[in-house]
mmCIF file as Biopython writes it, N, C-alpha, C and O atoms, coordinates in Angstrom:
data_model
#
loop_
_atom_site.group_PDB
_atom_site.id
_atom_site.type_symbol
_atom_site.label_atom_id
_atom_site.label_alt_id
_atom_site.label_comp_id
_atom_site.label_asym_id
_atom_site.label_entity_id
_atom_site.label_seq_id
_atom_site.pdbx_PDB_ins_code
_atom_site.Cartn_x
_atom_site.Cartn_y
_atom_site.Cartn_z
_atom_site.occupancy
_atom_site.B_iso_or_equiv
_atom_site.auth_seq_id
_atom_site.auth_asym_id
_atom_site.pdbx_PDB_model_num
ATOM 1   N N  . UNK A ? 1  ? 62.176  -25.300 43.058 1.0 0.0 1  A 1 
ATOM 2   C CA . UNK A ? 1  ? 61.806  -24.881 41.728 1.0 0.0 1  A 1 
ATOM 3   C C  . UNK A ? 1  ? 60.439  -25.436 41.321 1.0 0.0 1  A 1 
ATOM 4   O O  . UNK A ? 1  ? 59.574  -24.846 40.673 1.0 0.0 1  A 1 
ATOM 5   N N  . UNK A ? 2  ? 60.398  -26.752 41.848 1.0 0.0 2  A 1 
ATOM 6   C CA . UNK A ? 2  ? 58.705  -27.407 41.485 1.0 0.0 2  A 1 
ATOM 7   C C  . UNK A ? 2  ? 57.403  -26.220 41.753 1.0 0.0 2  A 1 
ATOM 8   O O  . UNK A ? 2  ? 56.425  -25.724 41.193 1.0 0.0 2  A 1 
ATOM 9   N N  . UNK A ? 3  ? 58.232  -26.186 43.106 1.0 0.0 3  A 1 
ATOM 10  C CA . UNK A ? 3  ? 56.724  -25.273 43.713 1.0 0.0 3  A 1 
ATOM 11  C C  . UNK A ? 3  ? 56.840  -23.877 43.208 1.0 0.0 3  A 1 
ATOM 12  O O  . UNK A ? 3  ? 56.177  -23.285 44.059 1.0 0.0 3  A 1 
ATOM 13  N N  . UNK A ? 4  ? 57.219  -23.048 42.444 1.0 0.0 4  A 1 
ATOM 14  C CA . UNK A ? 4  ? 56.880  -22.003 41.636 1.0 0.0 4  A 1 
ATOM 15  C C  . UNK A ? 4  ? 56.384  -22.129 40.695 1.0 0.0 4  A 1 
ATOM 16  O O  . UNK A ? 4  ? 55.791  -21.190 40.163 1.0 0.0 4  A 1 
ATOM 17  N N  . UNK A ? 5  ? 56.462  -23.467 40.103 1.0 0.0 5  A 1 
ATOM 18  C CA . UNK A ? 5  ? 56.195  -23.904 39.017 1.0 0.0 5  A 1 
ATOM 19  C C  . UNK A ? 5  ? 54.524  -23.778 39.382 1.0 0.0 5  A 1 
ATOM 20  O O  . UNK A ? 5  ? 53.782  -23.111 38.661 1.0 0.0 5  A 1 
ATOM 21  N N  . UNK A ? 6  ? 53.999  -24.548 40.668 1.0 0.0 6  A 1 
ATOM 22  C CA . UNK A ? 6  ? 52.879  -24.729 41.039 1.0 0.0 6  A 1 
ATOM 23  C C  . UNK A ? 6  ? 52.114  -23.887 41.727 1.0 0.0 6  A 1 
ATOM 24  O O  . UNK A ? 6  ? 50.911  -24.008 41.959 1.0 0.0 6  A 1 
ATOM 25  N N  . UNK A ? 7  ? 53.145  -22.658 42.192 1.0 0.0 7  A 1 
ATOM 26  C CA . UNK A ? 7  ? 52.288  -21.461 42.479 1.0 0.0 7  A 1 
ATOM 27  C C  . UNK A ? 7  ? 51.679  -20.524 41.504 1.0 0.0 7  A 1 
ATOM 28  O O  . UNK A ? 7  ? 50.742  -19.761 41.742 1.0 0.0 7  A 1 
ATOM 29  N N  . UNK A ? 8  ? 52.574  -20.723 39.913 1.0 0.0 8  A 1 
ATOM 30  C CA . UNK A ? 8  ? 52.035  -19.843 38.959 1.0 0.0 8  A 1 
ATOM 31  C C  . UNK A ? 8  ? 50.589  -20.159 38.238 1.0 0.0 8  A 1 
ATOM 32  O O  . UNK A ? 8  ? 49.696  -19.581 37.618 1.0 0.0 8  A 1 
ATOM 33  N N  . UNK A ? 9  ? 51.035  -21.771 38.846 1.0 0.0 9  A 1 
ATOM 34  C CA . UNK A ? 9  ? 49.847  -22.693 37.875 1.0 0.0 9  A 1 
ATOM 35  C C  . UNK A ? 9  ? 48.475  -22.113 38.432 1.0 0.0 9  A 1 
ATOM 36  O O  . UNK A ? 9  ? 47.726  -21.431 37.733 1.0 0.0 9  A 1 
ATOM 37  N N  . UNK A ? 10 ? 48.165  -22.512 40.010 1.0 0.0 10 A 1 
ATOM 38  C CA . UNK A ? 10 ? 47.543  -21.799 40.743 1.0 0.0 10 A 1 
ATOM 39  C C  . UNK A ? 10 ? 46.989  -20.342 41.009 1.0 0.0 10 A 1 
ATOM 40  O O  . UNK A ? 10 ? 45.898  -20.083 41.516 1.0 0.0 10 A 1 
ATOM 41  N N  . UNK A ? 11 ? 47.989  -19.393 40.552 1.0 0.0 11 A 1 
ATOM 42  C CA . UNK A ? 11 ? 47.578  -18.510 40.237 1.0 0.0 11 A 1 
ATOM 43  C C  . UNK A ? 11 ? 47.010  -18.226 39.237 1.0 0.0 11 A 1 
ATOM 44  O O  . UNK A ? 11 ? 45.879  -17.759 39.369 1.0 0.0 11 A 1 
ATOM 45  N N  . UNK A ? 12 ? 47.391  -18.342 38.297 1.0 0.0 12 A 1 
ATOM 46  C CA . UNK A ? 12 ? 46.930  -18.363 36.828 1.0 0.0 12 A 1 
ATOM 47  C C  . UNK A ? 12 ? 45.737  -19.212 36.707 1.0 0.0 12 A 1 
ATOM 48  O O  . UNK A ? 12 ? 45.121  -19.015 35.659 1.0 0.0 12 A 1 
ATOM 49  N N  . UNK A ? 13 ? 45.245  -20.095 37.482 1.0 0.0 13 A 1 
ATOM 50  C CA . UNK A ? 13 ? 44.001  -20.891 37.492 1.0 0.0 13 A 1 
ATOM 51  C C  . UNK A ? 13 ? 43.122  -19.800 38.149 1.0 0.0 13 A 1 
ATOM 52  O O  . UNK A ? 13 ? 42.221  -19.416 37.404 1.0 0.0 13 A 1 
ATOM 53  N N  . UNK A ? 14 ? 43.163  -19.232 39.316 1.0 0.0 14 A 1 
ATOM 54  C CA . UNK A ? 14 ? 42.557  -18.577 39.997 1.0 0.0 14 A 1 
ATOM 55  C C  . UNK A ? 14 ? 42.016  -17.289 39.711 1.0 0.0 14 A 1 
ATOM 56  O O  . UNK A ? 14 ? 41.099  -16.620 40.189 1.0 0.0 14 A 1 
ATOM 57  N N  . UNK A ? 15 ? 43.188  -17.070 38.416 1.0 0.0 15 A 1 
ATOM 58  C CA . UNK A ? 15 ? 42.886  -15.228 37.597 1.0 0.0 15 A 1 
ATOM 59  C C  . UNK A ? 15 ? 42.008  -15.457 36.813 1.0 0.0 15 A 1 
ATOM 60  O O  . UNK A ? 15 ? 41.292  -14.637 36.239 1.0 0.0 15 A 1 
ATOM 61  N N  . UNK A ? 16 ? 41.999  -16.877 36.713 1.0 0.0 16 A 1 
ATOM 62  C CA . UNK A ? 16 ? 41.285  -17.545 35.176 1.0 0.0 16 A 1 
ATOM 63  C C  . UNK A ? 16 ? 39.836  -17.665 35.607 1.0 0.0 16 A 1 
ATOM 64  O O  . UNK A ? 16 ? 38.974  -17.046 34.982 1.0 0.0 16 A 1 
ATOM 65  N N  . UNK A ? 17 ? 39.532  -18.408 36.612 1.0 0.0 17 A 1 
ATOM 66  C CA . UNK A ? 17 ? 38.057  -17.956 36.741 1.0 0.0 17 A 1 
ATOM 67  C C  . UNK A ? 17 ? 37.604  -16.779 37.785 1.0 0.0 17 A 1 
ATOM 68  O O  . UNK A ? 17 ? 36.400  -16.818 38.039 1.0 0.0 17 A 1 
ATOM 69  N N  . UNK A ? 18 ? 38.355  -15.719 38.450 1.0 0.0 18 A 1 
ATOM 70  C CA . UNK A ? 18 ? 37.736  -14.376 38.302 1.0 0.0 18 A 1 
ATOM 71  C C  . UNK A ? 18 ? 37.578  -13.149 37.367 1.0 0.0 18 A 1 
ATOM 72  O O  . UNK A ? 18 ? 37.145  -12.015 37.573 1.0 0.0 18 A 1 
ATOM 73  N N  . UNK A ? 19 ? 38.089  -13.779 36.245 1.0 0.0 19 A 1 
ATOM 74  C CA . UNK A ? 19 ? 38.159  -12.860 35.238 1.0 0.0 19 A 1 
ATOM 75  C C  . UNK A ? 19 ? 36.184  -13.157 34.391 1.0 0.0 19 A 1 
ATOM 76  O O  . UNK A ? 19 ? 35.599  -14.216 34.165 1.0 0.0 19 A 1 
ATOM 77  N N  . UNK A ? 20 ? 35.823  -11.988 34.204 1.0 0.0 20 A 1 
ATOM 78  C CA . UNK A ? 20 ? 34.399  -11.750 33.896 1.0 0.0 20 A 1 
ATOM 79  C C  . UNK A ? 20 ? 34.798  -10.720 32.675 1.0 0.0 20 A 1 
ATOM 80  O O  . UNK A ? 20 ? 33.802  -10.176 32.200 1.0 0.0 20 A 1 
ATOM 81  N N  . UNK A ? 21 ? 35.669  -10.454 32.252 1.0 0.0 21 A 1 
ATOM 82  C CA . UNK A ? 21 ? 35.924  -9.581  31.250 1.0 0.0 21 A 1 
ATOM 83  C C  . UNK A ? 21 ? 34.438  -9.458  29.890 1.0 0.0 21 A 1 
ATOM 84  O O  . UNK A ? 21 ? 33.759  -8.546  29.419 1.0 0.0 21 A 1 
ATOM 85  N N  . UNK A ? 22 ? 34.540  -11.033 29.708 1.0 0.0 22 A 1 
ATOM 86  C CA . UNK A ? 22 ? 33.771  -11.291 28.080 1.0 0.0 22 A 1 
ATOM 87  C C  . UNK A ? 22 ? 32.242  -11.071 28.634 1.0 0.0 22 A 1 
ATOM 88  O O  . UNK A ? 22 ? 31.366  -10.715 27.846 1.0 0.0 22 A 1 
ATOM 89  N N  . UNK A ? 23 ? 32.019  -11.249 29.725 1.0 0.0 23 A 1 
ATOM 90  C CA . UNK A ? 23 ? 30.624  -11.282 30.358 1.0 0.0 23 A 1 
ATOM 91  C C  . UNK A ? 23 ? 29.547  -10.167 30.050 1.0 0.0 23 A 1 
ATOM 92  O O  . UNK A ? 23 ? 28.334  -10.284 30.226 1.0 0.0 23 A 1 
ATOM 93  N N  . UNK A ? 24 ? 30.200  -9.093  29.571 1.0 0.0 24 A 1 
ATOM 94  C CA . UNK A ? 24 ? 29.771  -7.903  29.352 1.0 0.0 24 A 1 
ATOM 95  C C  . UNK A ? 24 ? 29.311  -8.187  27.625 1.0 0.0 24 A 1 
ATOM 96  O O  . UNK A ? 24 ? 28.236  -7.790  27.174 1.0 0.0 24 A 1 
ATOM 97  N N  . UNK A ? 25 ? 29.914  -8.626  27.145 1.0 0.0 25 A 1 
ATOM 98  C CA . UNK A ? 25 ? 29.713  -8.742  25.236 1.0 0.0 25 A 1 
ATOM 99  C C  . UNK A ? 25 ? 28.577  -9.965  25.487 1.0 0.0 25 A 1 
ATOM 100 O O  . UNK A ? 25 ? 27.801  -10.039 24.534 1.0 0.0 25 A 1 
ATOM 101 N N  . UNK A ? 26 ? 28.341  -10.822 26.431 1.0 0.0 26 A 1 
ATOM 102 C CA . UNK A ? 26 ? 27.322  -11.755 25.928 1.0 0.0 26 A 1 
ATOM 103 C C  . UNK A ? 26 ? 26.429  -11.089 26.681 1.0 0.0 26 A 1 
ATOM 104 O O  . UNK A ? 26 ? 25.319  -11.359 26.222 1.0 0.0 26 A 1 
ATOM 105 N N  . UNK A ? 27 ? 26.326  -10.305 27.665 1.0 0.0 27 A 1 
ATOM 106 C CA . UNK A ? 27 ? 25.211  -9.780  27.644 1.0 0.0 27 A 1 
ATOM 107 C C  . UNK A ? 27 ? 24.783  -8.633  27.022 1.0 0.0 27 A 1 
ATOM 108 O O  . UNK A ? 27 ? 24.023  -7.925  27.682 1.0 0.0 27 A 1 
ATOM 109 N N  . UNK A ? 28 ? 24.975  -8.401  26.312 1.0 0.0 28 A 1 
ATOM 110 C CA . UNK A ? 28 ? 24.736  -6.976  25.546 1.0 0.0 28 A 1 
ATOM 111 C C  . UNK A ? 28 ? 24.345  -7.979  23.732 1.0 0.0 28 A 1 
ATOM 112 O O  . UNK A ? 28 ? 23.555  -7.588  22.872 1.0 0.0 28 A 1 
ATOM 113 N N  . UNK A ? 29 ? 25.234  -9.301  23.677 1.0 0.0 29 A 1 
ATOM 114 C CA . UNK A ? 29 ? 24.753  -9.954  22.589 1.0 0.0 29 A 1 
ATOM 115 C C  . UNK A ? 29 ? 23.330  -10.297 23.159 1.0 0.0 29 A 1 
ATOM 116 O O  . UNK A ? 29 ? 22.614  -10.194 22.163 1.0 0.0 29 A 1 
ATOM 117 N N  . UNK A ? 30 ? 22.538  -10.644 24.207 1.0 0.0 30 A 1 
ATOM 118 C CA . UNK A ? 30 ? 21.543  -11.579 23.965 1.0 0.0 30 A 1 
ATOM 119 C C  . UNK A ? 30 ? 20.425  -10.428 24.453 1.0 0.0 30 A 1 
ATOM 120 O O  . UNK A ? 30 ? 19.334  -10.961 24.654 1.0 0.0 30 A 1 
ATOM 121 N N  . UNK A ? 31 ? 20.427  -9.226  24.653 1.0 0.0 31 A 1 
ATOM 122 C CA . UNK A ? 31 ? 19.775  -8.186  24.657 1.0 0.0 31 A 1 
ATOM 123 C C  . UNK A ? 31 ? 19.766  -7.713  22.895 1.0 0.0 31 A 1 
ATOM 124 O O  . UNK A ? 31 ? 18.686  -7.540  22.329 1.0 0.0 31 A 1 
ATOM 125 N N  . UNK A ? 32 ? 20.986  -7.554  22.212 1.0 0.0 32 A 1 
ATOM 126 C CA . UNK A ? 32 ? 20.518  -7.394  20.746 1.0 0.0 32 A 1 
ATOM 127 C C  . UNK A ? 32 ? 19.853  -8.523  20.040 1.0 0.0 32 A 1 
ATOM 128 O O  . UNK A ? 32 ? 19.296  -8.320  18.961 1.0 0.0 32 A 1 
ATOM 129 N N  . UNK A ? 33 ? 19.878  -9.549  20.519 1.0 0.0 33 A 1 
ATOM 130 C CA . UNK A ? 33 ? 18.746  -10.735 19.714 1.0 0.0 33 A 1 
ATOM 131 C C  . UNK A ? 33 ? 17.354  -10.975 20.484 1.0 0.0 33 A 1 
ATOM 132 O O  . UNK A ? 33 ? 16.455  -11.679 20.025 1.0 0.0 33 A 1 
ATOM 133 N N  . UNK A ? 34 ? 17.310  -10.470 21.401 1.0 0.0 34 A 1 
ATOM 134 C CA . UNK A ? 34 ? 16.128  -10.137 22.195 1.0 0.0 34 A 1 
ATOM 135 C C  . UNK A ? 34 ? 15.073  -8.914  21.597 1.0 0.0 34 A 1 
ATOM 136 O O  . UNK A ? 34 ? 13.843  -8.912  21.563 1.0 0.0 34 A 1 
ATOM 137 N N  . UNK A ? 35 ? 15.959  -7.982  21.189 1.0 0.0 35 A 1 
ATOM 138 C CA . UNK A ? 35 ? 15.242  -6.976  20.385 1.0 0.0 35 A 1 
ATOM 139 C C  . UNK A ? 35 ? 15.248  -7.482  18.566 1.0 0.0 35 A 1 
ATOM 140 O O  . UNK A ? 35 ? 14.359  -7.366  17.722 1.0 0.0 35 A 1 
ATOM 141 N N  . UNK A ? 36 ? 16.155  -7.858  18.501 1.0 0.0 36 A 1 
ATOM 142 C CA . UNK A ? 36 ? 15.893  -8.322  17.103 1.0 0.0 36 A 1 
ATOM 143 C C  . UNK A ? 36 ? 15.005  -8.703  16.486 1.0 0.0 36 A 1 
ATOM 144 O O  . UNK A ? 36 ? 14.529  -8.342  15.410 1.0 0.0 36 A 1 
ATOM 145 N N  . UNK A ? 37 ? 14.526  -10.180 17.830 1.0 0.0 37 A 1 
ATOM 146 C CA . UNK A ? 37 ? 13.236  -10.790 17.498 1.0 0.0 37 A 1 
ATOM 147 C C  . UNK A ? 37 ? 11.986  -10.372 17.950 1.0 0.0 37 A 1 
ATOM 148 O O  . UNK A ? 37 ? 10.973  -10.918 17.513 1.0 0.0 37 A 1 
ATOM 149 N N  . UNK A ? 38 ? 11.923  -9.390  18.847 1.0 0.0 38 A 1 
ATOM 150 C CA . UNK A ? 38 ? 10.807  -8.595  19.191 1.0 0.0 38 A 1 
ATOM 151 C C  . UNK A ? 38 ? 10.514  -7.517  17.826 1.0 0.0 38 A 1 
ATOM 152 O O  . UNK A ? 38 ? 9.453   -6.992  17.486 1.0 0.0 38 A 1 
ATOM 153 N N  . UNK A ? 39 ? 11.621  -7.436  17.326 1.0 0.0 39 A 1 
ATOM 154 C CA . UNK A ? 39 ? 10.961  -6.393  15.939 1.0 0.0 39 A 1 
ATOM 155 C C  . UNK A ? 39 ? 10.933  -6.977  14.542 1.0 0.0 39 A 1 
ATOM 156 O O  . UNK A ? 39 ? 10.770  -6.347  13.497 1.0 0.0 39 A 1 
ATOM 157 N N  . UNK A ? 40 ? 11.128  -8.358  14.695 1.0 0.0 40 A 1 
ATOM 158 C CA . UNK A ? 40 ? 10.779  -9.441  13.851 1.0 0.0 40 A 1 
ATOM 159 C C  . UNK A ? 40 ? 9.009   -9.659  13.795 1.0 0.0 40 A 1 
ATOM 160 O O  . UNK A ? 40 ? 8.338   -9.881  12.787 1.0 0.0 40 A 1 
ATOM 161 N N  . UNK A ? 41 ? 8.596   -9.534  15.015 1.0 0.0 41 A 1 
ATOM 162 C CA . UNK A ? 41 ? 7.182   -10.541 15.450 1.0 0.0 41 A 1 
ATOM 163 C C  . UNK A ? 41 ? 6.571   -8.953  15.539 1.0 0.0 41 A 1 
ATOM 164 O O  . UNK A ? 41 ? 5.364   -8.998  15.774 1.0 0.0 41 A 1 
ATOM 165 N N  . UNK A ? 42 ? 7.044   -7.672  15.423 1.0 0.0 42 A 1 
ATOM 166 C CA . UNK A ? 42 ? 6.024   -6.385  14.949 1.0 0.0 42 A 1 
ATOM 167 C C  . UNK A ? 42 ? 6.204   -6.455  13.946 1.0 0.0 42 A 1 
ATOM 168 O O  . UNK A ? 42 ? 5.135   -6.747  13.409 1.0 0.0 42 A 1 
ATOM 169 N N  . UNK A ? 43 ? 7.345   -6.322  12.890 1.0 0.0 43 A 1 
ATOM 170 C CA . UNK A ? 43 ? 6.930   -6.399  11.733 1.0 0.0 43 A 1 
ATOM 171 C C  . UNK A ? 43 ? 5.986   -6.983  11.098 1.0 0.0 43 A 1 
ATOM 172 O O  . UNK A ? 43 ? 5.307   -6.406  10.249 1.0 0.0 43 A 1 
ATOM 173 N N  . UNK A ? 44 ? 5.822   -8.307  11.468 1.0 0.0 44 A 1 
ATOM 174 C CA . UNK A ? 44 ? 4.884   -9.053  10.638 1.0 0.0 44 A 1 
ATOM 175 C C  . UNK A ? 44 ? 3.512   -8.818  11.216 1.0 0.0 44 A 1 
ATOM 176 O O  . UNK A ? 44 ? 2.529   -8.719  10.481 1.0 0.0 44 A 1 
ATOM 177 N N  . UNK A ? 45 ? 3.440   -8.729  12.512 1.0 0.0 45 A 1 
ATOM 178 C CA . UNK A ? 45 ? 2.389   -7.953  12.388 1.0 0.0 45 A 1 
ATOM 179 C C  . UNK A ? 45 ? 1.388   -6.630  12.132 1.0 0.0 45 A 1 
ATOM 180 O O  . UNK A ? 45 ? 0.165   -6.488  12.149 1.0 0.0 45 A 1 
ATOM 181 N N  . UNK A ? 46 ? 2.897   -5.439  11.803 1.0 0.0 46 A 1 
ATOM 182 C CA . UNK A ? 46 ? 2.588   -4.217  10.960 1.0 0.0 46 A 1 
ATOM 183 C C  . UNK A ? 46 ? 2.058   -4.604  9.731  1.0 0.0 46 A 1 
ATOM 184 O O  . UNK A ? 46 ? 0.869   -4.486  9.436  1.0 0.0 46 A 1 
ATOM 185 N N  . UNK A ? 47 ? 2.933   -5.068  9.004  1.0 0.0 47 A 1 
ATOM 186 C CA . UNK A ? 47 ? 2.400   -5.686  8.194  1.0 0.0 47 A 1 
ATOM 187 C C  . UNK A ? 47 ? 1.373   -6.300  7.654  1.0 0.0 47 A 1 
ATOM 188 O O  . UNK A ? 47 ? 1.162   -5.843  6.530  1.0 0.0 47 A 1 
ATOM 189 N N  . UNK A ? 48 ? 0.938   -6.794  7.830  1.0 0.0 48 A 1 
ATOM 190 C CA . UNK A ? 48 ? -0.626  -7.812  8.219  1.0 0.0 48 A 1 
ATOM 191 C C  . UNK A ? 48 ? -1.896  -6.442  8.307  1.0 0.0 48 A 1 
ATOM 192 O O  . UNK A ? 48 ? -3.091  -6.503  8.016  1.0 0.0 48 A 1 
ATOM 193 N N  . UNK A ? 49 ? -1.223  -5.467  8.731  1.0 0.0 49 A 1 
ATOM 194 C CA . UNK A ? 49 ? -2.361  -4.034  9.083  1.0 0.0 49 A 1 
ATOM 195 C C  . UNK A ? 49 ? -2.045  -3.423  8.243  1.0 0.0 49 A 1 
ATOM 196 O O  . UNK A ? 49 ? -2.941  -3.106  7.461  1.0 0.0 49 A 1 
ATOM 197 N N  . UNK A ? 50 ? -0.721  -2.966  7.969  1.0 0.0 50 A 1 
ATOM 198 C CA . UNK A ? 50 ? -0.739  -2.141  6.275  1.0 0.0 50 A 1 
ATOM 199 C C  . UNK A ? 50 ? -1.204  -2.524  5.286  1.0 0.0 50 A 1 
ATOM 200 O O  . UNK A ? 50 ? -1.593  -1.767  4.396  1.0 0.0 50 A 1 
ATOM 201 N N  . UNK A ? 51 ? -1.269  -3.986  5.230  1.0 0.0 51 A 1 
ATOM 202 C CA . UNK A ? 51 ? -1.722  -4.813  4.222  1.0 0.0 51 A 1 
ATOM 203 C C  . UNK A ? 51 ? -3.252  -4.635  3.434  1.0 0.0 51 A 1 
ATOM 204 O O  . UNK A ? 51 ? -3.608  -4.480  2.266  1.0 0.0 51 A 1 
ATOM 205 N N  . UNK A ? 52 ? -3.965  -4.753  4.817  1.0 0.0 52 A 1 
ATOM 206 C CA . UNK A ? 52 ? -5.394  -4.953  5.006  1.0 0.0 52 A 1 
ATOM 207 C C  . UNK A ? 52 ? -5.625  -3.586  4.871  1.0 0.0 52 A 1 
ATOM 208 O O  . UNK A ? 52 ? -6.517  -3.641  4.024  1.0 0.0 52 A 1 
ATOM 209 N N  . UNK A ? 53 ? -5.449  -2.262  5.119  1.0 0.0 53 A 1 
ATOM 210 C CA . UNK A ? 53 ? -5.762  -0.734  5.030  1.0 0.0 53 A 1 
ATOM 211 C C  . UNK A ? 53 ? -5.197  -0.828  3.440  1.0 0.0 53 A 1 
ATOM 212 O O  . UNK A ? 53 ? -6.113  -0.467  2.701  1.0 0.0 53 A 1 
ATOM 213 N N  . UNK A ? 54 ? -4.470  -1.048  2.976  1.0 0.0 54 A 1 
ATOM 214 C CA . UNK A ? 54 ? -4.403  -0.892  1.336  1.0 0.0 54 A 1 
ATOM 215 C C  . UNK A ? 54 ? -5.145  -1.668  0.686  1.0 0.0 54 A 1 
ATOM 216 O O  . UNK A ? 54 ? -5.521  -1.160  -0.370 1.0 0.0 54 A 1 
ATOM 217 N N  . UNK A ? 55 ? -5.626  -2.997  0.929  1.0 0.0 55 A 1 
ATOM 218 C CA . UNK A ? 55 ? -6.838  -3.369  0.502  1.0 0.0 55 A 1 
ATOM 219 C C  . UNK A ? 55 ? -8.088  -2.853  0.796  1.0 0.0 55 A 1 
ATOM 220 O O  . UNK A ? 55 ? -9.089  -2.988  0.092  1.0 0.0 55 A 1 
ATOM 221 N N  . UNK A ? 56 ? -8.005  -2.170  2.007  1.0 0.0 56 A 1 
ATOM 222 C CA . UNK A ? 56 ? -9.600  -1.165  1.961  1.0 0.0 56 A 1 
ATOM 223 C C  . UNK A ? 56 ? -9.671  -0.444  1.051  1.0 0.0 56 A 1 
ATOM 224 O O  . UNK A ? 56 ? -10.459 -0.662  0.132  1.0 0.0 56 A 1 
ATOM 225 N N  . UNK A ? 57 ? -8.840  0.627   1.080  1.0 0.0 57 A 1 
ATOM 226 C CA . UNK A ? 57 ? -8.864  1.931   -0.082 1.0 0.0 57 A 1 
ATOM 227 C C  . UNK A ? 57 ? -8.819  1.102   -1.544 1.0 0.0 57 A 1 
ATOM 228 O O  . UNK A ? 57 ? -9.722  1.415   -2.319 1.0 0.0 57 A 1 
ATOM 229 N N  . UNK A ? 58 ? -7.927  0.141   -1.983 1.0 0.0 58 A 1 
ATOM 230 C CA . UNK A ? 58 ? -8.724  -0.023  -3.138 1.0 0.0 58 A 1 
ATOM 231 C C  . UNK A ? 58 ? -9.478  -0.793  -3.456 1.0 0.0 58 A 1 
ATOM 232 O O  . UNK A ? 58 ? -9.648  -1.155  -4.621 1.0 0.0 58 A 1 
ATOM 233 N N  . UNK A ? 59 ? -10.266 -1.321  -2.189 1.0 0.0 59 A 1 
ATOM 234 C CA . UNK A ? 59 ? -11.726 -1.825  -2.714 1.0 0.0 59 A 1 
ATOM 235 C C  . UNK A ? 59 ? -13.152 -0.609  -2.579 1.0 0.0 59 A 1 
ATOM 236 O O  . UNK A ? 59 ? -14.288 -0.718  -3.040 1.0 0.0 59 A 1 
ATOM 237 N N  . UNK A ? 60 ? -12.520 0.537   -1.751 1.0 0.0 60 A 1 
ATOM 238 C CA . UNK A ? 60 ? -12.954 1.304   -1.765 1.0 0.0 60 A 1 
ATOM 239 C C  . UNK A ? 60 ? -13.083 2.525   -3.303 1.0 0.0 60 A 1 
ATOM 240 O O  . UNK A ? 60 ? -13.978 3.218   -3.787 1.0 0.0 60 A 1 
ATOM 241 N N  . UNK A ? 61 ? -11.721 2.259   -3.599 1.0 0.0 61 A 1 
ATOM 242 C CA . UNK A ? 61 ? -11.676 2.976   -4.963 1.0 0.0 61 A 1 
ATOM 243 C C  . UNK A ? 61 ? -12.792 2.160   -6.586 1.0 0.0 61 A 1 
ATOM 244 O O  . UNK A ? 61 ? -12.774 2.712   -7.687 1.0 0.0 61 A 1 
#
């Protein structure tokens, strides 16, 4: 009876680290914060250019 006890354990250890299930959600999380902050660092620099073109026209006006 011990040793079923210790074959399940074993098994169940062994399912436990071939399982890759979640592996898929953290990579797909650190690709959406990868783009996140890539359209963080255009914004501000769109910005910075819309900025400066609306100060032309009305120093132009």
């Amino acid at each position: 009876m011990k040793n079923d006890g210790m074959k399940n354990k074993v098994w169940l250890l062994k399912r436990l680290l071939s399982d890759d299930s979640g592996q898929d959600l953290i990579e797909y999380a650190l690709v959406a914060a990868l783009l996140a902050l890539s359209a963080v660092a255009a914004m501000g620099t769109l910005s910075n250019k819309i900025s400066n073109e609306f100060n032309k026209v009305g120093d132009s006006l």
